[in-house]
KEKE-3310 file (N, C-alpha, C; in steps of 0.2 Angstrom, whole numbers, plus 5000, padded with zeros to 4 digits):
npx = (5004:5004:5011:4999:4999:4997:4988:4989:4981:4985:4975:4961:4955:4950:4956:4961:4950:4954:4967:4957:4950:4958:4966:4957:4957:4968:4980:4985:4986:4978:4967:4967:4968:4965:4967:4964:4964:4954:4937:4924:4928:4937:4928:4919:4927:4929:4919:4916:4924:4926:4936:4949:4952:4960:4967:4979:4993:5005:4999:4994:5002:5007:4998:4998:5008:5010:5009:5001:5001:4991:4988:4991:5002:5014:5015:5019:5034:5038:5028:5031:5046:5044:5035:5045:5055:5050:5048:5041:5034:5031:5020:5018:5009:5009:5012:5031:5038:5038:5051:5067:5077:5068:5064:5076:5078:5068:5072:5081:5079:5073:5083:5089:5080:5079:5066:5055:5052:5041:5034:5019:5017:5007:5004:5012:5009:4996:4993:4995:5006:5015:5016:5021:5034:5039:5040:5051:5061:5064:5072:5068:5061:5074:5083:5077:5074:5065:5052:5035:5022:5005:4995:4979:4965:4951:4952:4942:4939:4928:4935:4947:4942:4938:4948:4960:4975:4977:4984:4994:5008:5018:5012:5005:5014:5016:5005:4997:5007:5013:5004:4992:4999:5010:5010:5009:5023:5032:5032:5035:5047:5052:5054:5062:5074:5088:5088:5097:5097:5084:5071:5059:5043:5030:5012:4998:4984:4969:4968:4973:4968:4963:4972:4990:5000:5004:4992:4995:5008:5024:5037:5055:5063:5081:5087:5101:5106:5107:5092:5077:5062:5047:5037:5018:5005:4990:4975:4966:4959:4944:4934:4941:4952:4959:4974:4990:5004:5020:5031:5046:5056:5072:5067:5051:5038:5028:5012:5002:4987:4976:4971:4975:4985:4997:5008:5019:5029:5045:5045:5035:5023:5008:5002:4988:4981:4970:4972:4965:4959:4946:4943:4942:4950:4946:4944:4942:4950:4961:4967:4971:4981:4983:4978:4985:4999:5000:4997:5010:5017:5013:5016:5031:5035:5031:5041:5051:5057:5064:5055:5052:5048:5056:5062:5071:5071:5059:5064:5072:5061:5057:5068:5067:5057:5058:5067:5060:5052:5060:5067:5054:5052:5063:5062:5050:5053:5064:5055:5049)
npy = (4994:5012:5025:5038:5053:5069:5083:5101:5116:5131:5145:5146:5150:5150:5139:5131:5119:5111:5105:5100:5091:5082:5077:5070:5060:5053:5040:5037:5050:5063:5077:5087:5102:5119:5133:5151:5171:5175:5176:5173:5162:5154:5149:5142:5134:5124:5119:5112:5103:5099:5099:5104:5125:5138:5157:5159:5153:5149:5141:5133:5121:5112:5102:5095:5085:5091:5105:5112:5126:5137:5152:5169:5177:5184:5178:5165:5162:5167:5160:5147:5145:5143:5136:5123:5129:5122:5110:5103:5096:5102:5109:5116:5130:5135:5153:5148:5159:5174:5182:5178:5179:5174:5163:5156:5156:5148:5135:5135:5132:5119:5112:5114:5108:5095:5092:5091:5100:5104:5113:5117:5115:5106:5103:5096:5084:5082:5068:5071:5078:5070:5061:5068:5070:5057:5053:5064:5060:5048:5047:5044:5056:5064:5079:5094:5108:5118:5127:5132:5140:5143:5156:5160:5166:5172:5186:5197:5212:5211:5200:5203:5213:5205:5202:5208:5208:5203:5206:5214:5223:5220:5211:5202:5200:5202:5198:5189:5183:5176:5171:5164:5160:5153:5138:5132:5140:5134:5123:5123:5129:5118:5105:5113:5112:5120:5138:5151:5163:5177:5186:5197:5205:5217:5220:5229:5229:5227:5230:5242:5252:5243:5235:5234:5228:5216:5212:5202:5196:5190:5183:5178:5163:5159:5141:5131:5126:5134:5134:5140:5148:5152:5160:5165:5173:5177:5187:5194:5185:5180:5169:5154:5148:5129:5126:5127:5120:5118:5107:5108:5095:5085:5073:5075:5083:5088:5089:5098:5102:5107:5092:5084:5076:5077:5069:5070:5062:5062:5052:5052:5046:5046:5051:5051:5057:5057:5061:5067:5063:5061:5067:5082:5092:5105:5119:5115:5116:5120:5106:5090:5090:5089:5080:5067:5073:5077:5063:5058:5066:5062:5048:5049:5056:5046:5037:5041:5045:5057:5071:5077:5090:5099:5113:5116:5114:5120:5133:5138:5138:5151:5160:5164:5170:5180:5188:5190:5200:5210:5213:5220:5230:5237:5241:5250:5262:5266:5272:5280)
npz = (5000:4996:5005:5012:5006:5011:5006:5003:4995:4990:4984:4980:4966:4949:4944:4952:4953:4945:4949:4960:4955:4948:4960:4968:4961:4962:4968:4984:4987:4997:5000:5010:5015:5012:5007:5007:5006:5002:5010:5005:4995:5000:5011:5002:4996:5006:5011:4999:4997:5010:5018:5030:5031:5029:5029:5033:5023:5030:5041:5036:5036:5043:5043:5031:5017:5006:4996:4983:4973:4967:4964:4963:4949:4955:4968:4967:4968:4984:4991:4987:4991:5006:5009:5002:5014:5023:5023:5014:4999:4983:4970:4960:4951:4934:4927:4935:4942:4943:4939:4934:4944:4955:4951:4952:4967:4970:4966:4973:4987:4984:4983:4995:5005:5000:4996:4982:4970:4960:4942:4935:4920:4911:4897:4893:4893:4888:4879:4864:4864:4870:4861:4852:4855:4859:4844:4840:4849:4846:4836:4823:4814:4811:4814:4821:4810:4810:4817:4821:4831:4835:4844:4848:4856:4865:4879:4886:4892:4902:4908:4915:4921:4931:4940:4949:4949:4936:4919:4925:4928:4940:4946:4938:4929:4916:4899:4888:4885:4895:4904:4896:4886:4888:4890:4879:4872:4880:4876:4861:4864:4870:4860:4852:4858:4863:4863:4858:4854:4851:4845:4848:4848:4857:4859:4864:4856:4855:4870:4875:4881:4894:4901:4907:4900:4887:4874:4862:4854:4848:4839:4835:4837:4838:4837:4843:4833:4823:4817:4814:4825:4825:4834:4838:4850:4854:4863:4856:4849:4840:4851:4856:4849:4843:4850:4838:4831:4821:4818:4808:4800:4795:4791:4788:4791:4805:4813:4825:4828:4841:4848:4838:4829:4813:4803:4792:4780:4772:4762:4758:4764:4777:4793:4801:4816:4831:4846:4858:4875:4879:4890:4900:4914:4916:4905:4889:4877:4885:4886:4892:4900:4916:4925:4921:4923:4936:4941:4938:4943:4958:4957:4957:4969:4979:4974:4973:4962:4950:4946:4929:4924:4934:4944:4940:4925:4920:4922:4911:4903:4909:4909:4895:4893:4904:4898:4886:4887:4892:4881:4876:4886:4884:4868:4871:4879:4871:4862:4867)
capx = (5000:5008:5012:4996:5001:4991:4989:4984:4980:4984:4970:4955:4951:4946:4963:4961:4947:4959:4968:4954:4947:4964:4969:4952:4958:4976:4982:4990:4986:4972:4964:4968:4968:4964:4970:4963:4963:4948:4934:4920:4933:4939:4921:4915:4931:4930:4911:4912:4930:4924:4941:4951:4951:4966:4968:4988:4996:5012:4995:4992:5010:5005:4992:5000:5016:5010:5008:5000:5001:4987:4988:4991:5010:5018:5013:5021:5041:5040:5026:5035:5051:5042:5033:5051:5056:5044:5049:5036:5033:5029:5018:5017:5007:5013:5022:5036:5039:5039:5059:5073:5079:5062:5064:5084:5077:5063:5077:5089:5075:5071:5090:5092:5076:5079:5059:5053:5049:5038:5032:5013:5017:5003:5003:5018:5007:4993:4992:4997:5013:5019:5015:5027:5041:5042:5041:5058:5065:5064:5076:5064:5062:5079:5084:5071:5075:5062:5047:5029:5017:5001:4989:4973:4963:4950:4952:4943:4940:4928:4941:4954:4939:4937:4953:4962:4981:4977:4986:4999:5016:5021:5006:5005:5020:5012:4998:4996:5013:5016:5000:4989:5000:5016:5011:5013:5029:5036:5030:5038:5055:5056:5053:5067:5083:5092:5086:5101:5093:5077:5067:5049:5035:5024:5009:4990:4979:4963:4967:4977:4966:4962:4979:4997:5005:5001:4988:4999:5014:5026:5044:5057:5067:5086:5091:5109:5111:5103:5086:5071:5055:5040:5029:5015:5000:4984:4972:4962:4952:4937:4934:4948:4956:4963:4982:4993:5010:5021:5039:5051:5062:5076:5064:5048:5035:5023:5008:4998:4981:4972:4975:4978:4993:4997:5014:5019:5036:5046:5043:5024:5017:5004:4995:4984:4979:4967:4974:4958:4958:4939:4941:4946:4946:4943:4941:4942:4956:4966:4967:4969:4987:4984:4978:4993:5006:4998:4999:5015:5020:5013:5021:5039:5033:5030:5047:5059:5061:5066:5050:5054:5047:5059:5065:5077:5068:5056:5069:5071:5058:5056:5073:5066:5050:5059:5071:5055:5047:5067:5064:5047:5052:5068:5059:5046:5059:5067:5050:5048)
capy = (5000:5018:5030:5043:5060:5074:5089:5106:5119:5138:5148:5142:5149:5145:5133:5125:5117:5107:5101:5097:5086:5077:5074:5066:5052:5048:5035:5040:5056:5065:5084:5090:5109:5123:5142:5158:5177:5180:5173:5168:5158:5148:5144:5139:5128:5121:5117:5108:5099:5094:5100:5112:5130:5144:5161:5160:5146:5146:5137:5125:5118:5106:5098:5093:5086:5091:5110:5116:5133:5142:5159:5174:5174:5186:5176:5159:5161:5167:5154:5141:5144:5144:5128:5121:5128:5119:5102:5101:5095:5108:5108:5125:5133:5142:5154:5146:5163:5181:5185:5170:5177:5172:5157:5154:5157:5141:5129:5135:5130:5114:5108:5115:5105:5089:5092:5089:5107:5103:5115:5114:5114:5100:5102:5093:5079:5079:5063:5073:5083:5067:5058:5073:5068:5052:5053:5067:5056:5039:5047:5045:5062:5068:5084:5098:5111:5123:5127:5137:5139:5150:5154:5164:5164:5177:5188:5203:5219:5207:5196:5206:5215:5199:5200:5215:5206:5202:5211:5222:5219:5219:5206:5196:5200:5203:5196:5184:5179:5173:5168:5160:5157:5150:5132:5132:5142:5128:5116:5123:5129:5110:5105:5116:5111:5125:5143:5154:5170:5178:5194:5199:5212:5216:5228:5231:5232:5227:5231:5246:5257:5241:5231:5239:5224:5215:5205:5201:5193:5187:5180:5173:5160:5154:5136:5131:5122:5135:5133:5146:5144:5156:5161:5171:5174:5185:5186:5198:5179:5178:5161:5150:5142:5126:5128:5126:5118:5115:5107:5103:5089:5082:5069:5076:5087:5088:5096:5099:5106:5104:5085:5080:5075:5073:5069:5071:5059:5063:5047:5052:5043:5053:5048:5058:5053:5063:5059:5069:5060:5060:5072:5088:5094:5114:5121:5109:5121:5116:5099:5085:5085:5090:5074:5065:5076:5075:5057:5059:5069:5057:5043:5053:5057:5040:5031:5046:5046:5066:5074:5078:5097:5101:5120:5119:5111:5126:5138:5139:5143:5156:5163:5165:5175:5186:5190:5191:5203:5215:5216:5225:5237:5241:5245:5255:5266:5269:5271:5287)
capz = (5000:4995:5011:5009:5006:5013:5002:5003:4989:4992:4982:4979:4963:4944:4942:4960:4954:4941:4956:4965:4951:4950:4969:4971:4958:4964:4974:4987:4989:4999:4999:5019:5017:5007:5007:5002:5008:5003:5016:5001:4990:5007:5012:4996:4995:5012:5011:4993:4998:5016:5022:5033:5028:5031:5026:5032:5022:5035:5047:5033:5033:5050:5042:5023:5016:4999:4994:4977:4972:4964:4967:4955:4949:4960:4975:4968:4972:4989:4994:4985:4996:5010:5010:5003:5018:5031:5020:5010:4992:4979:4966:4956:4943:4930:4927:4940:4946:4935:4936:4934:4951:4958:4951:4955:4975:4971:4965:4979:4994:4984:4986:5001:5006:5000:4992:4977:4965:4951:4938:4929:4913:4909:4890:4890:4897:4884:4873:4857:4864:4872:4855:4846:4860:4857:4837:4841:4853:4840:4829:4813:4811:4811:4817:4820:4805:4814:4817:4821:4836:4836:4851:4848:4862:4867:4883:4884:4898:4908:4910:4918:4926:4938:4947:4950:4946:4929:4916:4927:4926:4944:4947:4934:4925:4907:4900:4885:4885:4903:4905:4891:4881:4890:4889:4868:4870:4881:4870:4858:4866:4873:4857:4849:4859:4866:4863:4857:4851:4850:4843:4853:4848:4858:4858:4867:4850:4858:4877:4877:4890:4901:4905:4906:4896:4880:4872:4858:4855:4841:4843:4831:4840:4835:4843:4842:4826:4818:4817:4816:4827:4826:4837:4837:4852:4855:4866:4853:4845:4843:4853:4858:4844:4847:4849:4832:4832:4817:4814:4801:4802:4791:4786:4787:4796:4814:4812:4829:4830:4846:4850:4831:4825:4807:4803:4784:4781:4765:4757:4757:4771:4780:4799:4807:4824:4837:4853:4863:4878:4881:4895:4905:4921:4917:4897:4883:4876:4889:4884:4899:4905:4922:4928:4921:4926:4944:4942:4936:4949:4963:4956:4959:4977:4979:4971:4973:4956:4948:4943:4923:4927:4939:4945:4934:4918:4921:4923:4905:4900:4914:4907:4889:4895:4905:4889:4880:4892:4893:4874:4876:4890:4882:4864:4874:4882:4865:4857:4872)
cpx = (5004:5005:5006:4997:4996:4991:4983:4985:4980:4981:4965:4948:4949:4950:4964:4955:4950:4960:4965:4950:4953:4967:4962:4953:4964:4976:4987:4991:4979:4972:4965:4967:4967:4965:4968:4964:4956:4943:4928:4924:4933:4933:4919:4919:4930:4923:4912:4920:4931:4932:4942:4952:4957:4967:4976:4990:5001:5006:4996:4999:5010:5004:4994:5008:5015:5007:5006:4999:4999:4985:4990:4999:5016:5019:5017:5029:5038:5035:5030:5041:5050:5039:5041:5054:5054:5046:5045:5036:5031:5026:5013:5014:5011:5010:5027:5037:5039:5044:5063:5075:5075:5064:5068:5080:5071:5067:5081:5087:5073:5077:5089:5086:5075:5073:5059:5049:5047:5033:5026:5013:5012:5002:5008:5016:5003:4996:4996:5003:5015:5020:5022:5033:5045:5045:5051:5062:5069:5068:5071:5062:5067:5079:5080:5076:5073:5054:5041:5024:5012:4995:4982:4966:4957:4948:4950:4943:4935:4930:4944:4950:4938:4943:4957:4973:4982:4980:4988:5005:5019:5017:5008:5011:5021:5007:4998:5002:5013:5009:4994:4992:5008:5016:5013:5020:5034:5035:5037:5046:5059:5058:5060:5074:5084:5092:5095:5102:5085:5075:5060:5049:5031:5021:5002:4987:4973:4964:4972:4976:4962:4969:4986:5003:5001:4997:4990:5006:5018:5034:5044:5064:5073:5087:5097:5111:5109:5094:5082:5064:5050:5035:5025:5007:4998:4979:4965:4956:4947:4935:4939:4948:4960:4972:4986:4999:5013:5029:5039:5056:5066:5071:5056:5045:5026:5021:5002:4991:4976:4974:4975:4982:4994:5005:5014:5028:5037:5046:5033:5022:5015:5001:4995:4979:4976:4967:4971:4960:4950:4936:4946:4947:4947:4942:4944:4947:4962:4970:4967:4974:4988:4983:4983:4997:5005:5002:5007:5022:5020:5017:5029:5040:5034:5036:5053:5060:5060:5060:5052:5054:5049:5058:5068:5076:5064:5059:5069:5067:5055:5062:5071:5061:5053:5063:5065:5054:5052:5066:5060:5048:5058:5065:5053:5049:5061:5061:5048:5052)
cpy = (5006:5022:5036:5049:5064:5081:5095:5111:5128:5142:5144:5146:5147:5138:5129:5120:5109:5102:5097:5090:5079:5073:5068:5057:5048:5043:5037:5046:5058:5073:5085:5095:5114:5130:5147:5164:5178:5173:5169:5164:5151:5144:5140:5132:5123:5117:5113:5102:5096:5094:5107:5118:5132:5148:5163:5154:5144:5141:5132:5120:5110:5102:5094:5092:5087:5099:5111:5124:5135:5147:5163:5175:5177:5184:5170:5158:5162:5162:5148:5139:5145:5137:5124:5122:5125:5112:5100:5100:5100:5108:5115:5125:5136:5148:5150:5151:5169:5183:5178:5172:5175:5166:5152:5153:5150:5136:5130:5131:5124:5110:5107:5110:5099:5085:5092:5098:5104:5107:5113:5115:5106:5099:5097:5085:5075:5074:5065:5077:5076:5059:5062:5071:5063:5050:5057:5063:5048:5042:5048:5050:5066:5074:5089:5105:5119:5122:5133:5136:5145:5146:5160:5163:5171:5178:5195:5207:5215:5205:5197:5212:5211:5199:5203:5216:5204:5207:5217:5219:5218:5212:5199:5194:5200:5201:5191:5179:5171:5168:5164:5157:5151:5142:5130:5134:5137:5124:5118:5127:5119:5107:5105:5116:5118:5133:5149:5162:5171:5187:5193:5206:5210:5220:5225:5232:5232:5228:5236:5249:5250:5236:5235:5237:5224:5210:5204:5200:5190:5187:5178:5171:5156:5148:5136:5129:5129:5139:5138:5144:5152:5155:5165:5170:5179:5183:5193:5190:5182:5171:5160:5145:5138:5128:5123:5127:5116:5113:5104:5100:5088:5077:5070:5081:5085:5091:5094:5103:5104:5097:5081:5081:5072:5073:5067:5067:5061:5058:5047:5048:5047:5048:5053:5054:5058:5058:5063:5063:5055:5065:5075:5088:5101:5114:5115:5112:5120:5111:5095:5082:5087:5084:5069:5066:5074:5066:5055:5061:5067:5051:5044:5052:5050:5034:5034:5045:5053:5067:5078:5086:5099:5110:5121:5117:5120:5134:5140:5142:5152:5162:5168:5170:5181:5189:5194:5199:5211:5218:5223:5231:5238:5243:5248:5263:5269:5274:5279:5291)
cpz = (5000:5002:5007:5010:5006:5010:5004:4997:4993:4985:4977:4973:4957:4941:4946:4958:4947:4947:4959:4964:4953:4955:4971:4968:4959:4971:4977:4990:4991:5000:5007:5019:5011:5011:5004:5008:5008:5007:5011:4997:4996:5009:5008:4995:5001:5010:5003:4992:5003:5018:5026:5030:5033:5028:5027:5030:5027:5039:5044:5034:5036:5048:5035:5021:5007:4997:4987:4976:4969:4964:4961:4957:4951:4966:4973:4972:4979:4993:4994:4989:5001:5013:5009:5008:5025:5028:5017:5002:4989:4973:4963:4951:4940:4930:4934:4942:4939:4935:4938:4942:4957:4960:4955:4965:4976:4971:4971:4984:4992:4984:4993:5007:5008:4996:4987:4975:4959:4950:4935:4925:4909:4902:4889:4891:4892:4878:4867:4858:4867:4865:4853:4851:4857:4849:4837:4843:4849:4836:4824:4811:4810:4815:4814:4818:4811:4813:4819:4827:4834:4840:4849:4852:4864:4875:4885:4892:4903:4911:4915:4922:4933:4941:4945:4947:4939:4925:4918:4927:4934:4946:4945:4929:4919:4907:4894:4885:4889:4905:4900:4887:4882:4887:4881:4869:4873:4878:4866:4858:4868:4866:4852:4850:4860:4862:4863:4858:4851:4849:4845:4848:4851:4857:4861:4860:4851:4865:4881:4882:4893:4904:4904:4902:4892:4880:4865:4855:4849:4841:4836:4835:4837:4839:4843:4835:4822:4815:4820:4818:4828:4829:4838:4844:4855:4859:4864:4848:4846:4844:4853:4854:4847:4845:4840:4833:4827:4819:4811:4803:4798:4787:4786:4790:4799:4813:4819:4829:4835:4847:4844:4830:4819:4805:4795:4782:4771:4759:4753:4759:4775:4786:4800:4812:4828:4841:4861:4867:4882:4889:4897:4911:4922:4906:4893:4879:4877:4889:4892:4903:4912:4926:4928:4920:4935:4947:4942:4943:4956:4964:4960:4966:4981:4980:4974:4967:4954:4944:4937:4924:4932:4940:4939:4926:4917:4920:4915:4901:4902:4910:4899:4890:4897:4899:4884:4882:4893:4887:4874:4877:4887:4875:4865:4875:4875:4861:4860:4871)
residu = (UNK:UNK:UNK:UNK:UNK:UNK:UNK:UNK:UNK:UNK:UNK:UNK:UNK:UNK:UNK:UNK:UNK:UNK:UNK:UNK:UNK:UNK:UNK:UNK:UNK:UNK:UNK:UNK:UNK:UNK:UNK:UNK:UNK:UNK:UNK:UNK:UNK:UNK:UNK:UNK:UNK:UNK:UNK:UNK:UNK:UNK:UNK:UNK:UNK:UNK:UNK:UNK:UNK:UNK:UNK:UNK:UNK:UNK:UNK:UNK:UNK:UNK:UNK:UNK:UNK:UNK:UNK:UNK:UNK:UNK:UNK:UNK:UNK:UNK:UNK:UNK:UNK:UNK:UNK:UNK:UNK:UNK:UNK:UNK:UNK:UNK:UNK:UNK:UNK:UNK:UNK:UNK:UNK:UNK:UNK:UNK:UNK:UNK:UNK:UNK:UNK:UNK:UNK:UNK:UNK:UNK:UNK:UNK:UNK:UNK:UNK:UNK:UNK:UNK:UNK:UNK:UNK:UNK:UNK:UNK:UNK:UNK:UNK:UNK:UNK:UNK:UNK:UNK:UNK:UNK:UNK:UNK:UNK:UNK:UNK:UNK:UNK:UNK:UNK:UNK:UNK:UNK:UNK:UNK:UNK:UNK:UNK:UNK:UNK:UNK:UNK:UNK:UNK:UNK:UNK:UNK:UNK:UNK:UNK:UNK:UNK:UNK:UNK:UNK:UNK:UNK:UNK:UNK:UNK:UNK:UNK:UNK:UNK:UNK:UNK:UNK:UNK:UNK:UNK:UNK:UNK:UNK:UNK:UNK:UNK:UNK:UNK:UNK:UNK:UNK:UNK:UNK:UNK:UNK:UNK:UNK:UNK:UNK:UNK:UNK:UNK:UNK:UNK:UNK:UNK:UNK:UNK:UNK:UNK:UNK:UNK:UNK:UNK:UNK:UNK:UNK:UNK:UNK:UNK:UNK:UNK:UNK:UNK:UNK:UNK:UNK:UNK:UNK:UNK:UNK:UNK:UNK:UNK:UNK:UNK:UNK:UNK:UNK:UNK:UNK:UNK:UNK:UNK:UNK:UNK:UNK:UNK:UNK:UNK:UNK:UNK:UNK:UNK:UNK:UNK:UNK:UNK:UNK:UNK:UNK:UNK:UNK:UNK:UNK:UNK:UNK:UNK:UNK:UNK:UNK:UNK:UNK:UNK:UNK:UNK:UNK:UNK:UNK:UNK:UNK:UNK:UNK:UNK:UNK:UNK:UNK:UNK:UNK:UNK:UNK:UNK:UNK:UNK:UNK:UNK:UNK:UNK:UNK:UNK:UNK:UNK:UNK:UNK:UNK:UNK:UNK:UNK:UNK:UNK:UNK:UNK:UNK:UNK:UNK:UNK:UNK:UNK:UNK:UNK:UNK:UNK:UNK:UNK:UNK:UNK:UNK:UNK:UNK:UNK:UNK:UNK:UNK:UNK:UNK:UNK:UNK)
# end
């Protein structure tokens, strides 16, 4: 029988409810504590999770050897090394923090620990991205050439009307980039090997008088061999397009749309595979790897084996954002 691990979730809003889904399905793991500031959030969670409530997470720490972090993204470093300091497990949303020296301070406390620091980058989880790994990883594609992502997603002035940290840079530390769109960009940074170079624009076209960053976004990434990767996201859609992912390979090319993959080889063989799982546990958009990252991440917990989305896996892409995001405000500055 697996040792039952006690978890708690500090905020308890529309992305805790992912978690809540998920923890109720693992083995080995149980729901013990929940965390908010605000006193209707706590109740509501308390009351429909049949657990402890606490507006200070330092309270929760007694009660749980398993911290989640869903809270808005200036709150994640210092909670994160906080719970890593009481000894506890860590299991963070994204963004992993909003500056690399955030982040550098989450990696430190999870050494110094002995803890387990894992990133939620769930896309990396869906079906159809861990399809496109394995295809890389098999050699039969050869070396990735380059490649393309686009996110078009709509978020408009209600949006950012609901919760006061959205779309400010101290808060949320941008806006489409860091937060809707991050998971495609690590996709496609993982994807890409080793990030050398890169050119960003951004701009506010639809949300200039309600947010202080951007909802629009557009990068061209060098890797090391070479290789050129584009990407482009907005949160000016109308409706949430599913996610589009392309590479080129030496022996052919990887084409992602939502959880289809059609892979086009240079001899003229074509598959297309929709690798939908049949379910989510928040938007259909989202796709469905929170659950088997979770599991993924229980497992670890479990074995002691190295959770794939470490501190320092995550790092990465954290490094690449803030670059992106230095870009911006330094051609702002210039532009004044």
């Amino acid at each position: 029988m697996k040792e039952t691990l006690r978890v708690g979730v500090i905020g308890c809003g529309m992305i805790s409810v992912n978690h809540f889904k998920a923890i109720r399905r693992l083995e080995g793991a149980k729901l013990t504590a929940v965390c908010d500031i605000d006193p209707a959030a706590l109740e509501k969670a308390v009351s429909e999770q049949g657990v402890k409530g606490y507006q200070d997470y330092h309270d929760m720490f007694a009660d749980v050897d398993v911290v989640h972090i869903c809270t808005p993204h200036h709150l994640h470093a210092q909670m994160a090394v906080d719970a890593l300091n009481a000894c506890k497990h860590v299991l963070c949303e994204k963004p992993m923090a909003i500056t690399a020296a955030d982040a550098q301070r989450m990696i430190d406390a999870a050494k110094h620990s002995g803890k387990q620091l894992a990133i939620c980058f769930q896309n990396r989880y869906n079906e159809s991205s861990r399809k496109i790994r394995e295809l890389l990883d098999s050699g039969k594609m050869g070396k990735v050439l380059g490649g393309s992502a686009v996110v078009t997603w709509d978020r408009g002035e209600s949006y950012y009307g609901k919760a006061e940290w959205r779309g400010k840079w101290a808060t949320e530390g941008g806006a489409v980039l860091i937060n809707q769109a991050i998971h495609t960009f690590d996709l496609l940074r993982d994807y890409a090997g080793e990030i050398v170079d890169m050119k960003c624009s951004m701009s506010a076209k639809r949300l200039e008088d309600v947010i202080e960053a951007e909802d629009t976004c557009d990068m061209l990434l060098i890797n090391q061999d070479g290789g050129r990767f584009l990407f482009y996201a907005s949160n000016c859609g109308v409706g949430n397009t599913p996610v589009q992912l392309g590479l080129k390979c030496e022996q052919g090319e990887i084409r992602l749309y939502g959880n289809r993959v059609t892979v086009k080889m240079k001899d003229g063989t074509v598959t297309d595979e929709d690798y939908s799982s049949g379910f989510t546990d928040g938007k259909d958009y989202w796709g469905s790897g929170h659950g088997f990252l979770m599991e993924d991440f229980y497992r670890c917990l479990h074995t002691g084996d190295k959770f794939p989305i470490d501190g320092d896996e995550a790092m990465k892409t954290t490094i690449l954002i803030e670059k992106a995001y230095t870009q911006h405000c330094q051609e702002r500055r210039r532009a004044e």
